[in-house]
N, CA, C and O of each residue as an XYZ file, in Angstrom:
740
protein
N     100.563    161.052    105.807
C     101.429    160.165    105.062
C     102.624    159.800    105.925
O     102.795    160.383    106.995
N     103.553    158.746    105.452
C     104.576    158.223    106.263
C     105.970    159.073    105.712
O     106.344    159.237    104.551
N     106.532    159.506    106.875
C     107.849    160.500    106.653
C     108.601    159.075    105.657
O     108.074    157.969    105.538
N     109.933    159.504    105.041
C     111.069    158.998    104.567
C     111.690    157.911    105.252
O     111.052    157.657    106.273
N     112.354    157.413    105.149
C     113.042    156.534    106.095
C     114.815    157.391    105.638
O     115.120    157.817    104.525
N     115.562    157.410    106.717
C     117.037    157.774    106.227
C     117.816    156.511    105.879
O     117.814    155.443    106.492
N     118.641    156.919    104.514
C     119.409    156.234    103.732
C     120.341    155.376    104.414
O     121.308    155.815    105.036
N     120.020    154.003    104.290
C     120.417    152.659    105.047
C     119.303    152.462    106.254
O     119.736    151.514    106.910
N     118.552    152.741    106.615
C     118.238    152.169    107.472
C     116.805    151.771    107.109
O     115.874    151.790    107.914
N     116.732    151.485    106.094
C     115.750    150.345    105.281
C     115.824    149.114    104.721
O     115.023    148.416    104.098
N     117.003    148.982    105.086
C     117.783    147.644    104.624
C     118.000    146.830    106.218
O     118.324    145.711    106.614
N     117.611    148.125    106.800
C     118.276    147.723    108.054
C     116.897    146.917    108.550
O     116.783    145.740    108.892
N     115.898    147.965    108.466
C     114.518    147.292    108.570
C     114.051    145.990    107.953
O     113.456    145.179    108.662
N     114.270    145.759    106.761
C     114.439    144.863    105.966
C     114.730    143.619    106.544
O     114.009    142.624    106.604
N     116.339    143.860    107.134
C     116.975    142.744    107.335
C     116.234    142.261    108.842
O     116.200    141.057    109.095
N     115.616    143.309    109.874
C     114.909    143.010    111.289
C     114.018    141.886    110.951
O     114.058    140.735    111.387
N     112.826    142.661    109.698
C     111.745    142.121    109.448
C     112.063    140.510    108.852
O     111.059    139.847    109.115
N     113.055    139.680    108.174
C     113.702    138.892    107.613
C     114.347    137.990    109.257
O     114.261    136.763    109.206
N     114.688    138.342    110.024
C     115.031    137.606    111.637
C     114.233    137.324    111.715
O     114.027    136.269    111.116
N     112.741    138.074    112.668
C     111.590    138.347    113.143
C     110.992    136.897    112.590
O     110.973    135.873    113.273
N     110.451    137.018    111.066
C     109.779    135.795    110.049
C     110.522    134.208    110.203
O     110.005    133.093    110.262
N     112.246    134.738    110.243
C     112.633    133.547    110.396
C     112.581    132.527    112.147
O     112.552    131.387    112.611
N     112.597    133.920    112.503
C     112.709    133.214    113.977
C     110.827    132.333    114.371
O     110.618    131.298    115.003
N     109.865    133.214    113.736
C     108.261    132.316    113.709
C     108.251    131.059    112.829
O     107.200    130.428    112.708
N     109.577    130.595    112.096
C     109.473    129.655    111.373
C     109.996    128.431    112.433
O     109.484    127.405    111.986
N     110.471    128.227    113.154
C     110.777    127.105    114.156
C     110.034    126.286    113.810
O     108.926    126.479    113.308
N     110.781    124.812    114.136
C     109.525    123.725    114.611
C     109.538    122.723    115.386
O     110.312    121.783    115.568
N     108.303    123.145    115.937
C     108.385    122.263    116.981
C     107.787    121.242    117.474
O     106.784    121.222    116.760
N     107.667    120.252    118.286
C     106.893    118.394    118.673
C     105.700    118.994    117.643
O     105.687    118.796    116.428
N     104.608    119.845    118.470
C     103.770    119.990    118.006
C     103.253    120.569    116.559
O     102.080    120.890    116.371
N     104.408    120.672    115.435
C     104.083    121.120    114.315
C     104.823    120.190    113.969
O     104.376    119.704    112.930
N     105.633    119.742    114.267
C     106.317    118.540    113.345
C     104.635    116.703    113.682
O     104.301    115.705    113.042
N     104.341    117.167    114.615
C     103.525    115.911    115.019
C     102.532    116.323    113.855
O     102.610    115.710    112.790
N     101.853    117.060    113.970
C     100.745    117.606    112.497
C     101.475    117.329    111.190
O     101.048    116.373    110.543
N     102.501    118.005    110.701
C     102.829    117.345    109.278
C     103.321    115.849    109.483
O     103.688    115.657    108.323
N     103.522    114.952    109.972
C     104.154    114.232    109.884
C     102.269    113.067    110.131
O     102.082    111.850    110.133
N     101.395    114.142    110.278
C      99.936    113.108    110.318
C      99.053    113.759    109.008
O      97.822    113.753    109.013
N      99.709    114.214    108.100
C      99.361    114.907    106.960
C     100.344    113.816    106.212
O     100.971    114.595    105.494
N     100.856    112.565    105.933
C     101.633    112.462    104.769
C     100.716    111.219    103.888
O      99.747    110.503    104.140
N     101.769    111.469    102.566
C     100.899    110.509    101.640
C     100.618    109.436    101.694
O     101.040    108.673    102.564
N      99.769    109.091    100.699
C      99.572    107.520    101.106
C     101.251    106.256    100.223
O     102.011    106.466     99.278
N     101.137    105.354    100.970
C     102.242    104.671    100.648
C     101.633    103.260    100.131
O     100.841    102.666    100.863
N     101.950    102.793     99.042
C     101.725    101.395     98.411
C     102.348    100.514     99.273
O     103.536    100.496     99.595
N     101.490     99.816     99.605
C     101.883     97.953     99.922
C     102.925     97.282     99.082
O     102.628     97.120     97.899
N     103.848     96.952     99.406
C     104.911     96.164     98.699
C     104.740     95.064     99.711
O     104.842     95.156    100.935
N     104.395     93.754     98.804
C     104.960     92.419     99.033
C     105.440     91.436     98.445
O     104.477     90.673     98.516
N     106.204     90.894     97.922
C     107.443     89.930     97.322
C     107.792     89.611     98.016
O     108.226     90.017     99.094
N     107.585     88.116     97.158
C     108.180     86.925     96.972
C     107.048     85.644     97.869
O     105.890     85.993     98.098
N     107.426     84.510     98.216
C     106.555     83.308     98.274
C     106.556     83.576    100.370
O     107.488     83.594    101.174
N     105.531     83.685    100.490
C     104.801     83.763    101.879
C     104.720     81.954    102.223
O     104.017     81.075    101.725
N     105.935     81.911    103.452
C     106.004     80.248    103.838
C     105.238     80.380    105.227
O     105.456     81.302    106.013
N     104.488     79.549    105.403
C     104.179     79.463    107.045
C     104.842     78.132    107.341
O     105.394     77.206    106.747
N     104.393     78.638    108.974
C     105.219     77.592    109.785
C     104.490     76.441    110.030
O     104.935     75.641    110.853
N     103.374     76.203    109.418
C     103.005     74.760    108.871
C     103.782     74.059    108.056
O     104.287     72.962    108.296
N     103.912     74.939    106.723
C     104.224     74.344    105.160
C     106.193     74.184    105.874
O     107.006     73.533    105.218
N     106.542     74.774    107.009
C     107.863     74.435    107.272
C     107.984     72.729    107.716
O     108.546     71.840    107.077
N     107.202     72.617    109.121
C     107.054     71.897    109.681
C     106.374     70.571    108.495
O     106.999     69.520    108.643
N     105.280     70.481    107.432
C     105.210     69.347    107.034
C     106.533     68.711    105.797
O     106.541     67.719    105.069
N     107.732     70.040    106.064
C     108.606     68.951    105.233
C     109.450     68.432    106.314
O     109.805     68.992    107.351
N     109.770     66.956    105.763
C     110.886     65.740    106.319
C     112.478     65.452    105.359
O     112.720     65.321    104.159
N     112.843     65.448    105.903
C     114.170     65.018    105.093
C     114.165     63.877    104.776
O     113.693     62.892    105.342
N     114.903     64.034    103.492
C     114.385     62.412    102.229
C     113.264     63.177    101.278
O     113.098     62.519    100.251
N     112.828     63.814    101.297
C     111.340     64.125    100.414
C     112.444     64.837     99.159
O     113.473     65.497     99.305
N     111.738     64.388     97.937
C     111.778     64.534     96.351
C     111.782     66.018     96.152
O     110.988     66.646     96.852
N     112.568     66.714     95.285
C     112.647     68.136     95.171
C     111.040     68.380     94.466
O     110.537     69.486     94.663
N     110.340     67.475     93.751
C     109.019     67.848     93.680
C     107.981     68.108     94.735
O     106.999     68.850     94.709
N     108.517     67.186     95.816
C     106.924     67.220     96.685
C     107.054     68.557     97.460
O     106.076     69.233     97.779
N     108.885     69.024     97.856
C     109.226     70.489     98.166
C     108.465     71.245     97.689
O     107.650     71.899     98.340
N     108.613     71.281     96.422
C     108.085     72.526     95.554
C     106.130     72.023     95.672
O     105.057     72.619     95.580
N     106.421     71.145     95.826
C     104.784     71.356     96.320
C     104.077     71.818     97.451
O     102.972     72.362     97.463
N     104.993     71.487     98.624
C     104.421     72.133     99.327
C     104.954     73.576     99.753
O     104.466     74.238    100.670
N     106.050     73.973     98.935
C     106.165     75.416     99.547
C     106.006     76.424     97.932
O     106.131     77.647     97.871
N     105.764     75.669     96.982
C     105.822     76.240     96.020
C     107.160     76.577     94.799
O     108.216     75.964     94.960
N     107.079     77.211     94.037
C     108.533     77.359     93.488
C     109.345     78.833     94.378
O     108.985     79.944     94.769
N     110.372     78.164     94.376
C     111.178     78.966     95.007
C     112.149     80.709     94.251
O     112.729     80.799     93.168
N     112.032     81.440     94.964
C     112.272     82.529     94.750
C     113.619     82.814     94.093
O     113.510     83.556     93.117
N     114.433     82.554     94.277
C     115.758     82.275     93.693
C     116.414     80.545     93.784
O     116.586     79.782     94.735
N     116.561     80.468     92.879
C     117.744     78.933     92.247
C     119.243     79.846     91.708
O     119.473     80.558     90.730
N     119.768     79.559     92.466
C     121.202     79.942     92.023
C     121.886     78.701     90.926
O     121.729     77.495     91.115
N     122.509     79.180     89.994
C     123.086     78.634     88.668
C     124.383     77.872     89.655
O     125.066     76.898     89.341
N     124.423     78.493     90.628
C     126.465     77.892     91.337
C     126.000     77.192     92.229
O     126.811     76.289     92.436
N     124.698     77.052     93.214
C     124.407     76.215     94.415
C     122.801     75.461     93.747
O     121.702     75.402     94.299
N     123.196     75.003     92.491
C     122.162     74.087     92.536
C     120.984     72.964     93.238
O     119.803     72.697     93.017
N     121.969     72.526     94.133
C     121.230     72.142     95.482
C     121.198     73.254     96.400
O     121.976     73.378     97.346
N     120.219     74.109     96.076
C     119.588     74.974     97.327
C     118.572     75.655     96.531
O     118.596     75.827     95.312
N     117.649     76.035     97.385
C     116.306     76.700     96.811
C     116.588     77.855     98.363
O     117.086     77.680     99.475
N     116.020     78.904     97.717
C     115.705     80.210     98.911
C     114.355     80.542     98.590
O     113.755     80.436     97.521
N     113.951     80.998     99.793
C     112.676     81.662     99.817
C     112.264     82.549    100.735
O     112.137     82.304    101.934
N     112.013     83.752    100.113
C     112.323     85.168    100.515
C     110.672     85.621    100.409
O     109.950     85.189     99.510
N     110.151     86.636    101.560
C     109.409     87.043    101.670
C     109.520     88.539    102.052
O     109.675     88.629    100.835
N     109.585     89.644    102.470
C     109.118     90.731    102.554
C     107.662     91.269    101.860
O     107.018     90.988    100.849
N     107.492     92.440    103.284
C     106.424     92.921    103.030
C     106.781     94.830    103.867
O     107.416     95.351    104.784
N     105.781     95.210    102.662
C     106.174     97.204    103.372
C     104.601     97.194    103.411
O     103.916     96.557    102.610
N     104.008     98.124    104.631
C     102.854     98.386    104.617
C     102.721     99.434    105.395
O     103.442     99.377    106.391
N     101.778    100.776    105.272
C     102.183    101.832    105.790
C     101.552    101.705    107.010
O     100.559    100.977    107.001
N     101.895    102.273    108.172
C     101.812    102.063    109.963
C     102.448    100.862    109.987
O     102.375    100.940    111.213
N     102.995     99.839    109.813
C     103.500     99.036    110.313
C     105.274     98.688    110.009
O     105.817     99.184    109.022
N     105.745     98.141    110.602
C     107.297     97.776    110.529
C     107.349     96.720    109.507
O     106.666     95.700    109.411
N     108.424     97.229    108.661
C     108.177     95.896    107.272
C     108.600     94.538    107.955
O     109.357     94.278    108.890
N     107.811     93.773    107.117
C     108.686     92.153    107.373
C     109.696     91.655    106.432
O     109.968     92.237    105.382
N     110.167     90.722    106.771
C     111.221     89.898    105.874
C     111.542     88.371    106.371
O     111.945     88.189    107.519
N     111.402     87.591    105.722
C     111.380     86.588    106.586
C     112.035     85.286    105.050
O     111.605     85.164    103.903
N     113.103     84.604    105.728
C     114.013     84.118    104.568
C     113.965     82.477    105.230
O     113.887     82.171    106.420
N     114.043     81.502    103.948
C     113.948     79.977    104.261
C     114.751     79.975    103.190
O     114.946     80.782    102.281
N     115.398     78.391    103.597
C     116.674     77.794    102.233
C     116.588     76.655    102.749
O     116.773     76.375    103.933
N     116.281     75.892    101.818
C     116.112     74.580    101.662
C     117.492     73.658    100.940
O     117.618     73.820     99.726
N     118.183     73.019    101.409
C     119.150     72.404    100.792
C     118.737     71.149    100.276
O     117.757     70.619    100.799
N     119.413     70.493     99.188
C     119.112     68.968     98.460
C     120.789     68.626     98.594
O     121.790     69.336     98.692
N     120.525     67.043     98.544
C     121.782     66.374     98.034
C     121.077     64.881     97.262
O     120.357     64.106     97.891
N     121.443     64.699     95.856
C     121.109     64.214     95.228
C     119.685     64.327     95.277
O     119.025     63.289     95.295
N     119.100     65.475     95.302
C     117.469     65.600     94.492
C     116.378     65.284     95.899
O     115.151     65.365     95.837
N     117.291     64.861     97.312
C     116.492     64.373     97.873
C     116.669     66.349     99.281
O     117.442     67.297     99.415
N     115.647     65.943     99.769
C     115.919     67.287    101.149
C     117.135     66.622    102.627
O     116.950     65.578    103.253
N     118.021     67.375    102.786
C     118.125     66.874    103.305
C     118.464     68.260    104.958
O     118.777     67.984    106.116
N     118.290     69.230    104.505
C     118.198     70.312    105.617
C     116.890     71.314    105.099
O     116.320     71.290    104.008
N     116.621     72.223    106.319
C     116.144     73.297    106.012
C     116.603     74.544    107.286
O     116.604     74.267    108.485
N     116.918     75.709    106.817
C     117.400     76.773    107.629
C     117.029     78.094    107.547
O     117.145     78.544    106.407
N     116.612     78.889    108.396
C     115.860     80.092    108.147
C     115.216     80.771    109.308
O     115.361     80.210    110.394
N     114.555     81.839    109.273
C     113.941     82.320    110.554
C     112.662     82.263    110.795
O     111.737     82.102    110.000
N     112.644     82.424    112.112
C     111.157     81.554    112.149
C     109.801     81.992    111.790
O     109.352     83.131    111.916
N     109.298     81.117    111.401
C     107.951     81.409    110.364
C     106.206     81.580    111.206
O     105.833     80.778    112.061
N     105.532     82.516    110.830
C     104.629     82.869    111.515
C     103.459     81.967    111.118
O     103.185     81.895    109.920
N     102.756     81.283    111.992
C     101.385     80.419    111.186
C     100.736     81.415    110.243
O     100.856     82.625    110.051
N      99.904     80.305    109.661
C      98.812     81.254    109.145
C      97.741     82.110    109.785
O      97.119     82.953    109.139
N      97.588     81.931    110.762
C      96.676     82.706    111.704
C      97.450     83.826    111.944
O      97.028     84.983    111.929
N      98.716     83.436    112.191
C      99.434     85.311    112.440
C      99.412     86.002    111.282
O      98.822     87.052    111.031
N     100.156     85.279    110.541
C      99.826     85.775    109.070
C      98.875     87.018    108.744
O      99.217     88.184    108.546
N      97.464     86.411    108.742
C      96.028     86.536    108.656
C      96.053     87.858    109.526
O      95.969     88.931    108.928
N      96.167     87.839    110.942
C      96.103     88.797    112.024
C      97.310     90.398    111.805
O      97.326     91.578    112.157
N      98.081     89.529    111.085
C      99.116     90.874    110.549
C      98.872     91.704    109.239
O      99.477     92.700    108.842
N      97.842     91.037    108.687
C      97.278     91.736    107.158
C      96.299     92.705    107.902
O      96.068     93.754    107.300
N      95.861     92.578    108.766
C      94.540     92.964    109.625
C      94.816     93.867    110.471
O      93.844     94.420    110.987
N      96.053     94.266    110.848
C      96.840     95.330    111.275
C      97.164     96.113    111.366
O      97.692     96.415    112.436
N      97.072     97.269    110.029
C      97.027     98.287    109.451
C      95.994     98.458    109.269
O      95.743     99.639    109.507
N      94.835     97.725    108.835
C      93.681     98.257    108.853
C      92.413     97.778    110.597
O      91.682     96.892    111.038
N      92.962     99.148    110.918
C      92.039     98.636    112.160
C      90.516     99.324    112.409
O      90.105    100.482    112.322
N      89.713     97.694    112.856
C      88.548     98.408    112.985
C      87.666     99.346    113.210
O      87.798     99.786    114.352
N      86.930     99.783    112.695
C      86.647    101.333    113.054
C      85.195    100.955    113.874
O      84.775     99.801    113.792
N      84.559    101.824    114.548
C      83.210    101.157    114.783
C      81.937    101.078    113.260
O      81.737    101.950    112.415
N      81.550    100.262    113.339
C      80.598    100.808    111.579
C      79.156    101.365    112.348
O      78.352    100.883    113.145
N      79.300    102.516    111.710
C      77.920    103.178    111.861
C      76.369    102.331    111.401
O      76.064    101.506    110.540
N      75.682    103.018    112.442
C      74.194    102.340    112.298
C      73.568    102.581    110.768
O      73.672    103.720    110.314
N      72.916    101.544    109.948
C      72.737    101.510    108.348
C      71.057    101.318    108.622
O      70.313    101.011    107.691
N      70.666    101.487    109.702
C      69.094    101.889    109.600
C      68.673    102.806    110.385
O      69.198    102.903    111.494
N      67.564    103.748    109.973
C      67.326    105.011    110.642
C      66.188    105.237    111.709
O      65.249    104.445    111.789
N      66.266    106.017    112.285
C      65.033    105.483    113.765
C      63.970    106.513    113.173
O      63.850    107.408    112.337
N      63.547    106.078    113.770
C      61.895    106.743    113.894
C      61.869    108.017    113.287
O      61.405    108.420    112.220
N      62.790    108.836    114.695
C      62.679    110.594    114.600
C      63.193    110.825    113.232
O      62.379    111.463    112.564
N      64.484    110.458    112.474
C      65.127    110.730    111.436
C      64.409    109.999    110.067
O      64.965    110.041    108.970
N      62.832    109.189    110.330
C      62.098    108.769    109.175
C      61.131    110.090    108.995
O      60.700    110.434    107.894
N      60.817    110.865    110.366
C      59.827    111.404    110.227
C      59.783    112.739    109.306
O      58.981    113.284    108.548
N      61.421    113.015    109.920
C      61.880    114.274    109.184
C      61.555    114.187    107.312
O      61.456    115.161    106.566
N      61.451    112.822    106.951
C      61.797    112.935    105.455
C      60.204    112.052    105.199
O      60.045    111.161    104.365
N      59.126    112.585    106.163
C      57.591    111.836    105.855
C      57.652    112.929    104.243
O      58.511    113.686    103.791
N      56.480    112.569    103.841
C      56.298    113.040    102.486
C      55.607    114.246    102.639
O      55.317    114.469    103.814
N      55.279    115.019    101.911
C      54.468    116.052    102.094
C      53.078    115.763    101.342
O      53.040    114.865    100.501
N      51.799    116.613    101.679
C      50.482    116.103    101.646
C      50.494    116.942     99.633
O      49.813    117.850     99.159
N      51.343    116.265     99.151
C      50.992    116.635     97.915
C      49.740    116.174     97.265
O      49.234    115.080     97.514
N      49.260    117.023     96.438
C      47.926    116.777     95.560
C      48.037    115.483     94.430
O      48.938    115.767     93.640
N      47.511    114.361     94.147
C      47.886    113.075     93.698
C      47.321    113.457     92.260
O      46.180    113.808     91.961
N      48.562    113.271     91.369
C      47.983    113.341     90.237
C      47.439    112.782     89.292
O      47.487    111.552     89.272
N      46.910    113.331     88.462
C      45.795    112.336     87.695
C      46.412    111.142     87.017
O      47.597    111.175     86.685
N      45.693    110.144     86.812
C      46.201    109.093     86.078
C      46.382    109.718     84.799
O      45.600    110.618     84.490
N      47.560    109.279     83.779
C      47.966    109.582     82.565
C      46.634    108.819     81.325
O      46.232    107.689     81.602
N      46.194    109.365     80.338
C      45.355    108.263     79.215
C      46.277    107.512     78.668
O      47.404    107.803     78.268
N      45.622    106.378     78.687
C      46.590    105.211     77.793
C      46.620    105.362     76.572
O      45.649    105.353     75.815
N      48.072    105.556     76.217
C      48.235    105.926     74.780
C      47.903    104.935     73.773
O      47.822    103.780     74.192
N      47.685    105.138     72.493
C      47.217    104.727     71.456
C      48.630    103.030     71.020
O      49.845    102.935     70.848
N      47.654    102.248     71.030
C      48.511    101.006     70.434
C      49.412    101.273     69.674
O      49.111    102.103     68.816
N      50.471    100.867     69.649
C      51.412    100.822     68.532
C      51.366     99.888     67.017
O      51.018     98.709     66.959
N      51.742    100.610     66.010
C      51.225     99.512     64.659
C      52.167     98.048     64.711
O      53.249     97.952     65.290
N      51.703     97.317     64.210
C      52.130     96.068     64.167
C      53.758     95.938     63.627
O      53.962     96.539     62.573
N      54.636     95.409     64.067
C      56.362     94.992     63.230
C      55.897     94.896     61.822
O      54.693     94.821     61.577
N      56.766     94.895     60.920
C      57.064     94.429     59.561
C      57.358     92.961     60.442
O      57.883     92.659     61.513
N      56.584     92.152     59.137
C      57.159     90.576     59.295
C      58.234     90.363     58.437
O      58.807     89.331     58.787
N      58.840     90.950     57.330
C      59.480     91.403     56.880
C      60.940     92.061     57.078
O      61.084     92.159     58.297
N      62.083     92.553     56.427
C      63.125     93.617     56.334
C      63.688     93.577     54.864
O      63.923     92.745     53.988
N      63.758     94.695     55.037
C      64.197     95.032     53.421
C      65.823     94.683     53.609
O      66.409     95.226     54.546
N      66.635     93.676     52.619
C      68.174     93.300     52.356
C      68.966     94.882     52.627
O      68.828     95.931     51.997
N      69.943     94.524     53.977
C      71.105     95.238     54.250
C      72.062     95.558     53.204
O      72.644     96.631     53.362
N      72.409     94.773     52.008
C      73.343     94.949     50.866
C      72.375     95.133     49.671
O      71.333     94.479     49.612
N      72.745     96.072     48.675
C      71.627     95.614     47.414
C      72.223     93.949     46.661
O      73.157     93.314     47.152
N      71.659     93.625     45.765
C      71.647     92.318     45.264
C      72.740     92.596     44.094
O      72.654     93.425     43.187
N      74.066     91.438     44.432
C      75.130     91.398     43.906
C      74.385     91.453     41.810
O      73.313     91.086     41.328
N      75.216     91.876     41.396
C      74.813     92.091     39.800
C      75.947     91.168     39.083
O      75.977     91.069     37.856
């Protein structure tokens, strides 16, 4: 059996064993690189109206606050105090990638366009190529099986069993049905 320990110096042990644990708790590149490839999954956030640098480029100044809104859509905020101005705000969060944000403002004077100001807008092809970004191709595995891996699953020389007797006809429908409700009185 294990002798006694003398009075205090189990606390003392205590407190060694309590360093010792804390000092194996460190962390370091290589344990911070592992949890940090263990984390959850994160939702896609995107808001507000996605402008490309087409739909920039086909407006002209002079064009009708309708044909605007036609070609870029309705705008994300209308301020009640800058009535002549439309904004249009885009962001996007997507996990592995750096969020976007990307802002247009369209000014009117008397109903007609007569500026537009903002940062610059990605075609639709970048667009397209940046949705495609986060998810990167993987190789896709082969979806038909060769030879050696048919043979493994040939059938076995089971004994073929007898044909079943054809069961007995069934009796004819009622041409008939007897009334779902009885007959009102």
């Amino acid at each position: 059996m294990f002798a006694p320990l003398p009075r205090g110096s189990s606390s003392a042990l205590i407190l060694a064993v309590c360093a010792l644990l804390g000092a194996c708790s460190t962390v370091d590149d290589a344990s911070r690189k592992f949890a940090n490839s263990i984390t959850p999954y994160k939702v896609e956030v995107v808001q507000g109206n996605f402008v490309s640098r087409e739909q920039v480029e086909a407006l002209k100044p002079g064009m009708p606050r309708q044909q605007v809104k036609d070609i870029l859509g309705t705008p994300l905020l209308q301020s009640v105090f800058h009535a002549d101005r439309w904004d249009y705000v885009f962001t996007m969060r997507r996990q592995g990638l750096e969020p976007q944000a990307r802002q247009l403002t369209v000014y009117f004077k008397d109903n007609l366009l007569t500026k537009v100001e903002g940062d610059p807008m990605p075609s639709e092809a970048e667009f397209v190529a940046l949705l495609g970004e986060a998810h990167k191709v993987r190789k896709i595995p082969d979806l038909e099986a060769s030879e050696d891996s048919l043979k493994s699953f040939a059938k076995s020389e089971a004994p073929a069993k007898p044909a079943a007797t054809p069961a007995a006809p069934l009796p004819p429908l009622p041409t008939s049905y007897p009334p779902l409700e009885p007959a009102a009185k």
